[in-house]
CHARMM internal coordinates of N, CA and C (Angstrom, degrees):
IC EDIT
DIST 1 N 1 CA 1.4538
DIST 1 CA 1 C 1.5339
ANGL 1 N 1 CA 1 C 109.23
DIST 1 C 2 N 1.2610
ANGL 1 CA 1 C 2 N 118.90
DIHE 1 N 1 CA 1 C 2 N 153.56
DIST 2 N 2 CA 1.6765
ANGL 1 C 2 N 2 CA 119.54
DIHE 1 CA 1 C 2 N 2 CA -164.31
DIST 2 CA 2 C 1.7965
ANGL 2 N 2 CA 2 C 98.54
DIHE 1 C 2 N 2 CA 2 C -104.60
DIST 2 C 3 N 1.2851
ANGL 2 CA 2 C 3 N 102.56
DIHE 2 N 2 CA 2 C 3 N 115.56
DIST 3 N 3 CA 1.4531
ANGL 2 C 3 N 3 CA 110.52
DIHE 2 CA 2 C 3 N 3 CA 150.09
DIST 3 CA 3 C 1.1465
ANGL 3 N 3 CA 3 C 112.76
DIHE 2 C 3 N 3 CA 3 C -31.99
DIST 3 C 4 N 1.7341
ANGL 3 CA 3 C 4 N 109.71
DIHE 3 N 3 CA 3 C 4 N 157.38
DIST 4 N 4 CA 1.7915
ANGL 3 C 4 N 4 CA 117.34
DIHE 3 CA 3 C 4 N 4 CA 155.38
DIST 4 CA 4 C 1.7890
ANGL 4 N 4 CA 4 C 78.15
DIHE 3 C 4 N 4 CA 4 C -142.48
DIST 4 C 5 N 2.0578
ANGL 4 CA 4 C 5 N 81.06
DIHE 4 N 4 CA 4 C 5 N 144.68
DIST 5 N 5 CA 1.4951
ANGL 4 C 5 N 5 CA 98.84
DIHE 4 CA 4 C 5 N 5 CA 150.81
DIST 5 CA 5 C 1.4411
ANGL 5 N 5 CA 5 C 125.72
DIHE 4 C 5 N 5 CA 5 C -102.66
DIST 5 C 6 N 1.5222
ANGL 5 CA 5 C 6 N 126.10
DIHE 5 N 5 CA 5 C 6 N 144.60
DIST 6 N 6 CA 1.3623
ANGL 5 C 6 N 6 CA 100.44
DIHE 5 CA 5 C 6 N 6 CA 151.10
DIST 6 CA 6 C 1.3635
ANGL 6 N 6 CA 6 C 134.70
DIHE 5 C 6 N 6 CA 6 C -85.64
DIST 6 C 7 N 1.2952
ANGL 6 CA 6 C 7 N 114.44
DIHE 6 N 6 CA 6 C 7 N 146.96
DIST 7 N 7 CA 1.4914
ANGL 6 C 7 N 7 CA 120.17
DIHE 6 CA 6 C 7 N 7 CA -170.92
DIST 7 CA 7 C 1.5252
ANGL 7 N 7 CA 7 C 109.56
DIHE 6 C 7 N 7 CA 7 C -88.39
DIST 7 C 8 N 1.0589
ANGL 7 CA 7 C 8 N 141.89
DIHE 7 N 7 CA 7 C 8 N 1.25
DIST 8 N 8 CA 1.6515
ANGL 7 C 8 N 8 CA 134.80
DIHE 7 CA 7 C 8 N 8 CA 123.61
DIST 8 CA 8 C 1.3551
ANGL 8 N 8 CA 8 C 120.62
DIHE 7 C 8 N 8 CA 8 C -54.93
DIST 8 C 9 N 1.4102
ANGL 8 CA 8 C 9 N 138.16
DIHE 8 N 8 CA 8 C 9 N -73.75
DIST 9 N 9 CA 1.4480
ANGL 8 C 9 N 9 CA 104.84
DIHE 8 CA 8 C 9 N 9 CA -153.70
DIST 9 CA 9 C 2.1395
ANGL 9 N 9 CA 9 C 77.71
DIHE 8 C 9 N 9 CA 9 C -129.83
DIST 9 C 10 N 1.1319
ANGL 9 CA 9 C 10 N 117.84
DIHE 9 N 9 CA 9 C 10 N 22.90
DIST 10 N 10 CA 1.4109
ANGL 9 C 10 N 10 CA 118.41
DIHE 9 CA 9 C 10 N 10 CA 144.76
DIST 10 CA 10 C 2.1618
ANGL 10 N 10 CA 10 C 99.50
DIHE 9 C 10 N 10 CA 10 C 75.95
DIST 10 C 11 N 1.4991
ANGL 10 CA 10 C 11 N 117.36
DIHE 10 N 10 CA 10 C 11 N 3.26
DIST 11 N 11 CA 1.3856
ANGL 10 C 11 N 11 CA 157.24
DIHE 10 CA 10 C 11 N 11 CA 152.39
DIST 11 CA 11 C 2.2581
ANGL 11 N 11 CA 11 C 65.98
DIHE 10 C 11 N 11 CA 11 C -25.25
DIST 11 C 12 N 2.1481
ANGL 11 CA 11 C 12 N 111.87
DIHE 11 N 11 CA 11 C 12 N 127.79
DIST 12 N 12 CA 0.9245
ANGL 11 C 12 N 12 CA 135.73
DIHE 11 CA 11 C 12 N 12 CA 158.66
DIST 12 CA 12 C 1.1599
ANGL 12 N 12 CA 12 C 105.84
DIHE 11 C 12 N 12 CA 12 C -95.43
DIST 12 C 13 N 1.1465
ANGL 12 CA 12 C 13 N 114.30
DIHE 12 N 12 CA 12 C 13 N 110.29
DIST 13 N 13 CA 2.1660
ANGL 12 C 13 N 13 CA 110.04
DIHE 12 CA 12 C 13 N 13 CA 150.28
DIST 13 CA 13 C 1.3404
ANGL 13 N 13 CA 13 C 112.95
DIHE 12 C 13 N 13 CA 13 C -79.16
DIST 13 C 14 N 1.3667
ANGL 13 CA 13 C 14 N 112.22
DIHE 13 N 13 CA 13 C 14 N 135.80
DIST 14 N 14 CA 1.9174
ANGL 13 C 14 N 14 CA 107.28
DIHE 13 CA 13 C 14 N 14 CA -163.46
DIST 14 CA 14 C 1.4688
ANGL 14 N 14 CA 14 C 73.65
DIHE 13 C 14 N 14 CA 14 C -155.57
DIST 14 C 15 N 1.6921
ANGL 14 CA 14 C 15 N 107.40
DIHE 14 N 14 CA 14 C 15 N 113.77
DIST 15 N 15 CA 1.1636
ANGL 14 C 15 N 15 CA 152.07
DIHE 14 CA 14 C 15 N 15 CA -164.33
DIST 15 CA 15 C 1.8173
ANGL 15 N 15 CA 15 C 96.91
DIHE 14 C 15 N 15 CA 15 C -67.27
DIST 15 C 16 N 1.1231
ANGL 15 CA 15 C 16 N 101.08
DIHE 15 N 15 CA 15 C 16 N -48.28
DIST 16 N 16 CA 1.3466
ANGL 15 C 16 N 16 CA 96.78
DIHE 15 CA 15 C 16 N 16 CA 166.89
DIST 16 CA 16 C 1.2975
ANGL 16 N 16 CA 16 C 144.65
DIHE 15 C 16 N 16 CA 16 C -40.98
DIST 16 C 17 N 1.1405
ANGL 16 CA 16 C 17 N 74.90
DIHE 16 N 16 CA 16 C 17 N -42.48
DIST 17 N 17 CA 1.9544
ANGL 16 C 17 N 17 CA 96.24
DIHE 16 CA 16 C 17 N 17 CA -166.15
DIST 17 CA 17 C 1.8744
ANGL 17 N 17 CA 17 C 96.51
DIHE 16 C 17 N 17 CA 17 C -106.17
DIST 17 C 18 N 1.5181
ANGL 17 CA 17 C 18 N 130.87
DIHE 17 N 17 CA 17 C 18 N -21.86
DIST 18 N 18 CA 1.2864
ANGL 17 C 18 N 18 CA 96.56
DIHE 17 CA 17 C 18 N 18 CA 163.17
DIST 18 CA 18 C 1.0784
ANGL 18 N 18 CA 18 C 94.71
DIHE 17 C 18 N 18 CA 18 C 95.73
DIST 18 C 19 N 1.8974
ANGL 18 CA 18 C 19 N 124.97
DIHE 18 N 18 CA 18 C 19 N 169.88
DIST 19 N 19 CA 1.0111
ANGL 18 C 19 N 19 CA 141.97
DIHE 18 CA 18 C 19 N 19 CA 150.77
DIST 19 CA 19 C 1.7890
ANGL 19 N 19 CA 19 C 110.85
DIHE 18 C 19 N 19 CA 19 C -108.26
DIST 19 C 20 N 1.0301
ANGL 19 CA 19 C 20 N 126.55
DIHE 19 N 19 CA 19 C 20 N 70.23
DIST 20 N 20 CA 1.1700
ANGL 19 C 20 N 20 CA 129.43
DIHE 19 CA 19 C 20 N 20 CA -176.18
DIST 20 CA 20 C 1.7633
ANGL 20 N 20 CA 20 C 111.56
DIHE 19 C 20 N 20 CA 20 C -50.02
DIST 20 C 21 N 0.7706
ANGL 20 CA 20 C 21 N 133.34
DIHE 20 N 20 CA 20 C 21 N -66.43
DIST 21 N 21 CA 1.4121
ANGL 20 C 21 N 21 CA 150.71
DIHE 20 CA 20 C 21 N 21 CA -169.83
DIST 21 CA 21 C 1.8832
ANGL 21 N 21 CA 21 C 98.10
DIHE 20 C 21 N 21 CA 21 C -48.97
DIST 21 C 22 N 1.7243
ANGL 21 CA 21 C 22 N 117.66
DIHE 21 N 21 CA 21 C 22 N -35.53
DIST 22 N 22 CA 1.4967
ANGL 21 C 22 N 22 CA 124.80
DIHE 21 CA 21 C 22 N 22 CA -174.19
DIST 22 CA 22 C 1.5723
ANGL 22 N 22 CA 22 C 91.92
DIHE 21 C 22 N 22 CA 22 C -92.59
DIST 22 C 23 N 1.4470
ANGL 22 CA 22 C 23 N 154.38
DIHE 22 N 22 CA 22 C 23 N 19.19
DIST 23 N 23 CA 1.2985
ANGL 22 C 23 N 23 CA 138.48
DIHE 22 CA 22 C 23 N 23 CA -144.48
DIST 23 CA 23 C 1.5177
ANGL 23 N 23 CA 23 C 123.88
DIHE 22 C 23 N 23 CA 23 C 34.81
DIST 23 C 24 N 1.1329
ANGL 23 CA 23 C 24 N 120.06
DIHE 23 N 23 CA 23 C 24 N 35.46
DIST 24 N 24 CA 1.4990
ANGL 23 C 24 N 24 CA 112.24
DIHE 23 CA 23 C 24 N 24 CA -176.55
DIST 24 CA 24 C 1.7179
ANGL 24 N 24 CA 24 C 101.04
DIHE 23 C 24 N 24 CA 24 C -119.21
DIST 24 C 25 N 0.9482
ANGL 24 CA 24 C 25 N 105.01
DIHE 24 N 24 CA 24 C 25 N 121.14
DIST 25 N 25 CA 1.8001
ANGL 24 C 25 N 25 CA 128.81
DIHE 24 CA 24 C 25 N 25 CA 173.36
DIST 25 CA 25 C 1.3020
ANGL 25 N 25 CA 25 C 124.96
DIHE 24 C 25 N 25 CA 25 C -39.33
DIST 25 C 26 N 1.1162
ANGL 25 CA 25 C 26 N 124.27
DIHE 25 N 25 CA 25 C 26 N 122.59
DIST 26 N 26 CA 1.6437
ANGL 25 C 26 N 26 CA 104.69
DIHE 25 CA 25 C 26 N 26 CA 163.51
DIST 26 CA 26 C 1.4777
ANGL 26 N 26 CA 26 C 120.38
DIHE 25 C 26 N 26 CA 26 C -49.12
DIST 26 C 27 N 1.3354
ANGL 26 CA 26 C 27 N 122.85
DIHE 26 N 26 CA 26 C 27 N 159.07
DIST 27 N 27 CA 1.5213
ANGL 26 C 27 N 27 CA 125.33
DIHE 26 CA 26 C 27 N 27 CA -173.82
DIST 27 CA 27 C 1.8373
ANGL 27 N 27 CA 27 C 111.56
DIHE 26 C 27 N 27 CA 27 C 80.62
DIST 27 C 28 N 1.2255
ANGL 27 CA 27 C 28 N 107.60
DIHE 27 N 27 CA 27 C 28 N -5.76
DIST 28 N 28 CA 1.4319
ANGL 27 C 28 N 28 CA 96.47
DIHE 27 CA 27 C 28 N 28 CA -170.51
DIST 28 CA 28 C 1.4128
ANGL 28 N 28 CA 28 C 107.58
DIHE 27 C 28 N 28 CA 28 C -86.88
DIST 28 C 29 N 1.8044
ANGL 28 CA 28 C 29 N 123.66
DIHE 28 N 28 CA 28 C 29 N 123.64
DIST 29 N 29 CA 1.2052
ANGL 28 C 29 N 29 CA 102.99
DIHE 28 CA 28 C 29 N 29 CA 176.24
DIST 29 CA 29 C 1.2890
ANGL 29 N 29 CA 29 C 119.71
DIHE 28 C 29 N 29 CA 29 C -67.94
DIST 29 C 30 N 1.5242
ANGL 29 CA 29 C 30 N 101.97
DIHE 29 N 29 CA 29 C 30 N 176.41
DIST 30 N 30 CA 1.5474
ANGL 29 C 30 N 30 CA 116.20
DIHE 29 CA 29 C 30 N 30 CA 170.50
DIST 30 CA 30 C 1.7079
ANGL 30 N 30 CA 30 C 123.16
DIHE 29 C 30 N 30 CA 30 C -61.04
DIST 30 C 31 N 1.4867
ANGL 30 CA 30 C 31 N 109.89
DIHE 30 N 30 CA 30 C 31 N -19.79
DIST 31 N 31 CA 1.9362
ANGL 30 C 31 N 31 CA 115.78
DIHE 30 CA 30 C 31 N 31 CA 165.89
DIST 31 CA 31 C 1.5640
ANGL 31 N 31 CA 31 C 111.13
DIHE 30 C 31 N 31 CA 31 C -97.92
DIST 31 C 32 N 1.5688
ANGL 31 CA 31 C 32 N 87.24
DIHE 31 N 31 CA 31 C 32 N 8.12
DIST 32 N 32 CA 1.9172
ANGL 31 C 32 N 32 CA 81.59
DIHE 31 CA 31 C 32 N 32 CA 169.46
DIST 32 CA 32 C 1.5832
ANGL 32 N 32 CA 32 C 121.77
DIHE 31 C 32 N 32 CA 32 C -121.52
DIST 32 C 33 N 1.5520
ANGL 32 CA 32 C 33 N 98.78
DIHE 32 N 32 CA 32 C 33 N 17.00
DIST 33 N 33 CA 1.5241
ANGL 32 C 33 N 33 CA 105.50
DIHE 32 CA 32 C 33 N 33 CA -175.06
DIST 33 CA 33 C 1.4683
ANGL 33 N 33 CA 33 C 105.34
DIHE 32 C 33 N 33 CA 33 C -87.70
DIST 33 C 34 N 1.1330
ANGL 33 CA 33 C 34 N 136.65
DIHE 33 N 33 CA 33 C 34 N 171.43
DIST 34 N 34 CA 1.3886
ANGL 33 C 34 N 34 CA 146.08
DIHE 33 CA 33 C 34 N 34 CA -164.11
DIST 34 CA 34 C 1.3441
ANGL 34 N 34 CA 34 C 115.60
DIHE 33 C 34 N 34 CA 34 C -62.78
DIST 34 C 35 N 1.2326
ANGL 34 CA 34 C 35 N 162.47
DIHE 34 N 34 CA 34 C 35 N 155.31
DIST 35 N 35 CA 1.6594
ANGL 34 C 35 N 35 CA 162.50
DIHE 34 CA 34 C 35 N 35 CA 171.01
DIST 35 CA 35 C 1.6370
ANGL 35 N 35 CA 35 C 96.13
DIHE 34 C 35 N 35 CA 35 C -66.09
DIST 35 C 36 N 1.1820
ANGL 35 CA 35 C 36 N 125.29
DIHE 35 N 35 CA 35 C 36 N -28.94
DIST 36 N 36 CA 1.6830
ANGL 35 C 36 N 36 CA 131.97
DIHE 35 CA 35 C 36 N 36 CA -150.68
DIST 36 CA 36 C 1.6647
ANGL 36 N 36 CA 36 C 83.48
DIHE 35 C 36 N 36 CA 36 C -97.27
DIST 36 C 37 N 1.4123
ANGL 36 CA 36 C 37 N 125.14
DIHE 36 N 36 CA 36 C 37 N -62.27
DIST 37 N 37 CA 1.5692
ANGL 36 C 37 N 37 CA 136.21
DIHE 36 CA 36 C 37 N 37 CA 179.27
DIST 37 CA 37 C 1.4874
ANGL 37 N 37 CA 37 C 109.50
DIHE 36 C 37 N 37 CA 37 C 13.00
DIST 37 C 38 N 0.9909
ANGL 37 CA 37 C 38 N 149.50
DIHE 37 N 37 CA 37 C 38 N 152.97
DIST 38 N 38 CA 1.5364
ANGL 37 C 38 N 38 CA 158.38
DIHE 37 CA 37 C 38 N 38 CA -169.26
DIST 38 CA 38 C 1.2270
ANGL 38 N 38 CA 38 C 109.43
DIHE 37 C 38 N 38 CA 38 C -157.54
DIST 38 C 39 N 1.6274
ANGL 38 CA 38 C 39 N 124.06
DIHE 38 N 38 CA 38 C 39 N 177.18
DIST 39 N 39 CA 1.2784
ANGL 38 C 39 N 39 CA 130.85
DIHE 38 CA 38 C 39 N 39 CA -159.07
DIST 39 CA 39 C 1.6501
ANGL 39 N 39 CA 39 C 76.24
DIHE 38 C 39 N 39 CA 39 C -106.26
DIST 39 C 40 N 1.4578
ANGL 39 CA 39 C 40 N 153.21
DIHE 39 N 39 CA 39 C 40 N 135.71
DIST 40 N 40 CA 0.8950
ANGL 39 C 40 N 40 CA 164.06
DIHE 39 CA 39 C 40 N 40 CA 4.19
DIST 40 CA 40 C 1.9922
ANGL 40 N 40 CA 40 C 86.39
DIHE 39 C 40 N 40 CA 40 C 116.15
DIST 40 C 41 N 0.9906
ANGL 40 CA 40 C 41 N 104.02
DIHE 40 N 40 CA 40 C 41 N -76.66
DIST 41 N 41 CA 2.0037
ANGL 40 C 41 N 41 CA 127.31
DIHE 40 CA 40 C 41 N 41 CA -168.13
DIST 41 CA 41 C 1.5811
ANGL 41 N 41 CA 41 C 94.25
DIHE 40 C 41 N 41 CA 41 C -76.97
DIST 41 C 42 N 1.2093
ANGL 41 CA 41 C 42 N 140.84
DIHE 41 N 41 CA 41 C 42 N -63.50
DIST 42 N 42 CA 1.5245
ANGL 41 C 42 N 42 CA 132.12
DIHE 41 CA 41 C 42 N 42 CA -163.04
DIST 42 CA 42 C 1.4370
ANGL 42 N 42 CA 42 C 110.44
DIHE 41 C 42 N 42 CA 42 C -127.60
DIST 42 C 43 N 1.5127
ANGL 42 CA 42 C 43 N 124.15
DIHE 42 N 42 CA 42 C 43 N -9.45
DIST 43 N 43 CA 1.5058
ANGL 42 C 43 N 43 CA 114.71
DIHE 42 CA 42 C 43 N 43 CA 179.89
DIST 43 CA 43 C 0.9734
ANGL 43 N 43 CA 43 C 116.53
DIHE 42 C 43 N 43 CA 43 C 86.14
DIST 43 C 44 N 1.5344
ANGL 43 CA 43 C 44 N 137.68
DIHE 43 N 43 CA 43 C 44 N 25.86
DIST 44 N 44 CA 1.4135
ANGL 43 C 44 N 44 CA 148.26
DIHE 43 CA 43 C 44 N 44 CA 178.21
DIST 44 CA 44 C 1.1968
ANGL 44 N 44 CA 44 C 94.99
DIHE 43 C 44 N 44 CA 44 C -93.63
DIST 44 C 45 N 1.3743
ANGL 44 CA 44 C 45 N 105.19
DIHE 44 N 44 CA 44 C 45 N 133.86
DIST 45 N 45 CA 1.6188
ANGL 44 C 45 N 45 CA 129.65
DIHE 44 CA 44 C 45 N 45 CA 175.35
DIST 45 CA 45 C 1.9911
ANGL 45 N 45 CA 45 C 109.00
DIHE 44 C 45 N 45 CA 45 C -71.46
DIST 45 C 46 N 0.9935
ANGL 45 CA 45 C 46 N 101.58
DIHE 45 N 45 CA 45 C 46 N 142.07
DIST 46 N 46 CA 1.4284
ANGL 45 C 46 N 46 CA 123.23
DIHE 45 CA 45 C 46 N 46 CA -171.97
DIST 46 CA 46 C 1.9538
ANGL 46 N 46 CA 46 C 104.01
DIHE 45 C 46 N 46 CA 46 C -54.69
DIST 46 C 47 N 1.1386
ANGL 46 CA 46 C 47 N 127.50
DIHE 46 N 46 CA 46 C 47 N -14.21
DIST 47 N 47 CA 1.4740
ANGL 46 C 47 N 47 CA 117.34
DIHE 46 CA 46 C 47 N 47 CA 148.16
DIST 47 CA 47 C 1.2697
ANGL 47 N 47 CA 47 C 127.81
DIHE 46 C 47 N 47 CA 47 C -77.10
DIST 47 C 48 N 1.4407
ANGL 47 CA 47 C 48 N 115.19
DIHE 47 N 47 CA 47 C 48 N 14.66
DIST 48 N 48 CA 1.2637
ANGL 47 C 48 N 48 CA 98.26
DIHE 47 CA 47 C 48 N 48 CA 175.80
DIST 48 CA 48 C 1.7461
ANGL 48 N 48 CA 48 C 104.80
DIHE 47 C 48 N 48 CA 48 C -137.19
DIST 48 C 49 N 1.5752
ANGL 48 CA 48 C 49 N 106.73
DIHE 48 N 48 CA 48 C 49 N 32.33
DIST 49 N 49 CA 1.5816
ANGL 48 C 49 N 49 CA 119.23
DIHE 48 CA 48 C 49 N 49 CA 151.09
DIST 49 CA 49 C 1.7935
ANGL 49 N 49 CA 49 C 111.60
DIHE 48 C 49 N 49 CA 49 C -90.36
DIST 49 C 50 N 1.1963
ANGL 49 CA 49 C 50 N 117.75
DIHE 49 N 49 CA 49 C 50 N 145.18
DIST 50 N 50 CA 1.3352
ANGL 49 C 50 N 50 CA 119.27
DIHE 49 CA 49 C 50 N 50 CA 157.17
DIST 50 CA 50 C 1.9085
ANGL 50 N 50 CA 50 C 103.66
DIHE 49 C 50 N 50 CA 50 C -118.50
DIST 50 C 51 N 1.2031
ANGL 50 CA 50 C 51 N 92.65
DIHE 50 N 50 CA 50 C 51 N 158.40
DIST 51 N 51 CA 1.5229
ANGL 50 C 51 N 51 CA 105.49
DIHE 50 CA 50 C 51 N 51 CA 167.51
DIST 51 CA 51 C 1.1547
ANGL 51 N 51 CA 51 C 105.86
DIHE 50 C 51 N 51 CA 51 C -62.21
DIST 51 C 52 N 1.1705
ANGL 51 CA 51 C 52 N 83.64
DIHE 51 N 51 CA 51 C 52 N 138.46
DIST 52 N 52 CA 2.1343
ANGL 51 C 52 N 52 CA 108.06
DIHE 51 CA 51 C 52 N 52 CA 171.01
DIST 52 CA 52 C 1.5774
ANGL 52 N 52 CA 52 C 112.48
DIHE 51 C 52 N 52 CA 52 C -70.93
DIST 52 C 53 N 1.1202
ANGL 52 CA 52 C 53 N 89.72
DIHE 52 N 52 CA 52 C 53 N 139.64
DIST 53 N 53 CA 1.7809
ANGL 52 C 53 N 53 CA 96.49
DIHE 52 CA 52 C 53 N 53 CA -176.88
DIST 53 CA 53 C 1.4902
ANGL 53 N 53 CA 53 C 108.90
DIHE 52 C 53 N 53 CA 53 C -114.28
END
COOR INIT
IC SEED 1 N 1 CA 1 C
IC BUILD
């Protein structure tokens, strides 16, 4: 499954592991997390992760 970083404080989403703490599951990708979803670390909205390279 493909990582995303955020490009504010650089905060990994790793599909694996989920955002547990937001209710979000391990296994959930990154185009299946919520429209509302946030960066977890600074609160940056999910357009402003790119995939990890």
């Amino acid at each position: 499954m493909t990582r995303y970083v955020c490009n504010i404080c650089s905060y990994v989403y790793d599909p694996e592991v989920g955002d547990p703490d937001a209710g979000v599951e391990p296994g959930t990708k990154f185009e299946d997390l919520p429209d509302d979803w946030v960066c977890p670390e600074c609160g940056a909205i999910k357009e402003q992760f790119d995939k990890e390279e």
